[in-house]
N, C-alpha and C positions, 0 to 999 in steps of 0.2 A: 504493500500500500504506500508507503512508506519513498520507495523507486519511483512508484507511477507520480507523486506529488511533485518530485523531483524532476525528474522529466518533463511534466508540466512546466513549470515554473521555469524550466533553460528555453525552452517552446516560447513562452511570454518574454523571455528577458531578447531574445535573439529578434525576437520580430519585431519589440521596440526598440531596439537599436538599429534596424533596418529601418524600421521609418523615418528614426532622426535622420540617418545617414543618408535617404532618399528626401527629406524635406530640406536638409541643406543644399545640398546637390541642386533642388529646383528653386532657391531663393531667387528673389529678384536680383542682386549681384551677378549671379553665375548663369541665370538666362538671358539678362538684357544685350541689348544690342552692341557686339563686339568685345564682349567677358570673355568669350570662349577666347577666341586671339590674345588677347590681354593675358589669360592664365601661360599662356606658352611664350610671352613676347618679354621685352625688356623689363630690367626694375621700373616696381611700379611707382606712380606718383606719390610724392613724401619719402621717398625710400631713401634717397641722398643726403648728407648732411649741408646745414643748413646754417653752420656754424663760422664764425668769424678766421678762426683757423683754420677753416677749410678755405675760403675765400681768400682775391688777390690784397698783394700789401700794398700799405702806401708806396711804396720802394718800385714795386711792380706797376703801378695805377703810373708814376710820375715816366717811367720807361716806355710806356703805348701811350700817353699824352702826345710822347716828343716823336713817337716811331707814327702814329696814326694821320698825322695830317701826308703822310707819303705814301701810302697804300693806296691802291684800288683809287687813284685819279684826285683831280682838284676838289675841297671839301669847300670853298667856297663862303659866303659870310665875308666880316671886315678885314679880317688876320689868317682866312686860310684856314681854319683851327687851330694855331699856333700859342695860344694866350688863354687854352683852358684850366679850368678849374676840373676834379673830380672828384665825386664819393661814393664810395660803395654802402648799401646796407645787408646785414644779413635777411634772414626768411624774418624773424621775427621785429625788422624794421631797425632794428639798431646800428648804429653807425659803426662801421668797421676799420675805415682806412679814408683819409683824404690824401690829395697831392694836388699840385699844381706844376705846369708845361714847363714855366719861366723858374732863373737861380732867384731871382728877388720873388716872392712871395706877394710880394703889396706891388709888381708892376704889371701884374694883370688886377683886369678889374675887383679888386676887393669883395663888392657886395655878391661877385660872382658864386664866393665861396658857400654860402648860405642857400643860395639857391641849386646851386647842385648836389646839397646833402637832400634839399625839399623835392628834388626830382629823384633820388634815392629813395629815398620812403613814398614818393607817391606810386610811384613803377613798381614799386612789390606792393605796395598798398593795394593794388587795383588789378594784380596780372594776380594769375590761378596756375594750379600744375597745366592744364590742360589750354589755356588760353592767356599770352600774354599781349598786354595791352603796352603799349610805349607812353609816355604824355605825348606824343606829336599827334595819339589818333583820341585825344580827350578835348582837342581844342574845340571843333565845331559842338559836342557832345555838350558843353559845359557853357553855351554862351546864351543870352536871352532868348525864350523861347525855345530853348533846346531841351534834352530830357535830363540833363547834370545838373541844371543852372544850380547855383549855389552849394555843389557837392564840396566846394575849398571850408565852407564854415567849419562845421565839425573837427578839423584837421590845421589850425591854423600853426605856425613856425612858431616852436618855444623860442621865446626873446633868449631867456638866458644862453641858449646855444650858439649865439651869436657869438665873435671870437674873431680876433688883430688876424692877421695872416701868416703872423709869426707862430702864429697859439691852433694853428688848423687839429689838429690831434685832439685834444682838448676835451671834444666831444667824443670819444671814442668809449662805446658803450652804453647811448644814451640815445633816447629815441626821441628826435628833433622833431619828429612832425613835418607839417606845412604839405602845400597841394599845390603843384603847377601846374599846367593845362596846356604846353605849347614845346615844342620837340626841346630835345636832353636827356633825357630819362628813359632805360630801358631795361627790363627784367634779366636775370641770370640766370641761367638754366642749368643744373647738371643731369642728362636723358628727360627723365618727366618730370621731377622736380623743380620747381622755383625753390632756388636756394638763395635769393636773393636779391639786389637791383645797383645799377649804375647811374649817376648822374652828373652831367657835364653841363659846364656852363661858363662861358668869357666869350662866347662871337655871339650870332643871331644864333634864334632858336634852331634852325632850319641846319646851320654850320656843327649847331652842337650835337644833333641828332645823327649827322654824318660823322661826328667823331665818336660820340658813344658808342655805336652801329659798329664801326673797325674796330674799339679796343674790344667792345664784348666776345667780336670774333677773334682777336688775337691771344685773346684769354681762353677759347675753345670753352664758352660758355653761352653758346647761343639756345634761343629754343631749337624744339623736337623737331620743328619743322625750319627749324635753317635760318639764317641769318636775315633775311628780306621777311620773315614769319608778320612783323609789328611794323616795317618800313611807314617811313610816314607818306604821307598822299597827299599829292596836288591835283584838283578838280582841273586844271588847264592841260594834263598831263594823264589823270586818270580818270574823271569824268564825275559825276556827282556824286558825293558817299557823305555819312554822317559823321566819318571817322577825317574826313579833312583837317587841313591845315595851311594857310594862306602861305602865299608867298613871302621871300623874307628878301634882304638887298644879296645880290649875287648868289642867289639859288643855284645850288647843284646838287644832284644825285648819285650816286653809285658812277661818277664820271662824268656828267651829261649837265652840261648847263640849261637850266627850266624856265629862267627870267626871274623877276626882279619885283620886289615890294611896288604897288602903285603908289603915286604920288599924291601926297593928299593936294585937298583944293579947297577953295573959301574960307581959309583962314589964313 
């Protein structure tokens, strides 16, 4: 009697474990659209570190400042790209590393330095494992009558991170904030991870987006989908999107001069 109870009870314990095993197997995860490829395909998204020691140093950031306005054709803007600013953040937003192009510190533009940490945080701020976003394609997104208008509130640049040019490090470990909306800033990738974000800034927006674009490639941290993944967009160039961005004075792209800032008028 005693066998037979037992026997039973291995009969229930097996078949409920078969069910879990078969109701895992059928979750929404592992039947949704492209899980299957996903289970056999590269690490997955989050899987990378995301940490400041895994990311590039100042040492390295100030090395493709000076190597990136010579790659891959004219970068265009006032200086060429010659006169940037950069920062990196890790995944969780914090400031990792600044550098600057120039041996003087304070002979590129100063306020520059503030604003490429605020396109560091806005570029991880806003990009995901699977979709990153540059600030070059937040500009049209963010303006009156757009669907962002007012997305900078929430996020605005801690004063205190401000910092002489001498003192760029300063912030190192601390999460500055601010939101910019106009090219410089671009996600960092390791395979499907955003491990973190680049932000550049001393020419036009349009110059600085061509310099972040080449270091983030120089640093073999672009997204899953390549290097042009987040490029920014010119309606005279590529035709109407929401993800635009205007012209800037001596526009160029991946080598190709676009044109030029319009001139304003009536005033």
């Amino acid at each position: 009697m005693c066998r037979s109870c037992t026997a039973v009870a291995v009969i229930i314990v097996v078949t409920a474990a078969a069910g879990c095993s078969s109701s895992r197997t059928n979750s929404a995860s592992d039947t949704q659209q492209g899980a299957a490829s996903d289970l056999n395909g590269p690490p997955q998204a989050g899987s990378a570190s995301g940490r400041c020691r895994d990311l590039p140093s100042g040492d390295d950031l100030k090395k493709w400042l000076r190597a990136a306005p010579g790659v891959e054709g004219e970068a265009g803007g006032l200086f060429s790209g010659q006169m940037e600013w950069a920062s990196i953040v890790n995944r969780q937003g914090e400031l990792c590393a600044t550098a600057v192009a120039t041996d003087d510190p304070a002979s590129a533009w100063p306020g520059s330095q503030a604003i490429s940490k605020a396109k560091a945080y806005t570029a991880n701020a806003y990009s995901t494992d699977g979709m990153p976003l540059s600030t070059a394609r937040l500009y049209t997104l963010t303006q009156p009558g757009h669907s962002l208008w007012g997305v900078a509130d929430p996020n605005p640049f801690r004063a205190e991170c401000l910092a002489a040019p001498n003192d760029m490090t300063s912030t190192n470990g601390k999460i500055c904030g601010g939101s910019i909306a106009f090219g410089g800033g671009v996600p960092l990738y390791k395979g499907k991870t955003r491990v973190g974000a680049l932000g550049v800034s001393g020419d036009t927006a349009c110059a600085d987006h061509e310099i972040a674009k080449r270091i983030r490639h120089l640093a073999q941290l672009d997204p899953e989908k390549g290097e042009f993944a987040d490029d920014i967009i010119y309606t005279s160039a590529d035709g109407p999107s929401p993800f635009a961005h205007p012209l800037c004075a001596n526009t160029w792209r991946n080598g190709q001069k676009l044109g030029d800032e319009a001139n304003a008028t009536l005033y």
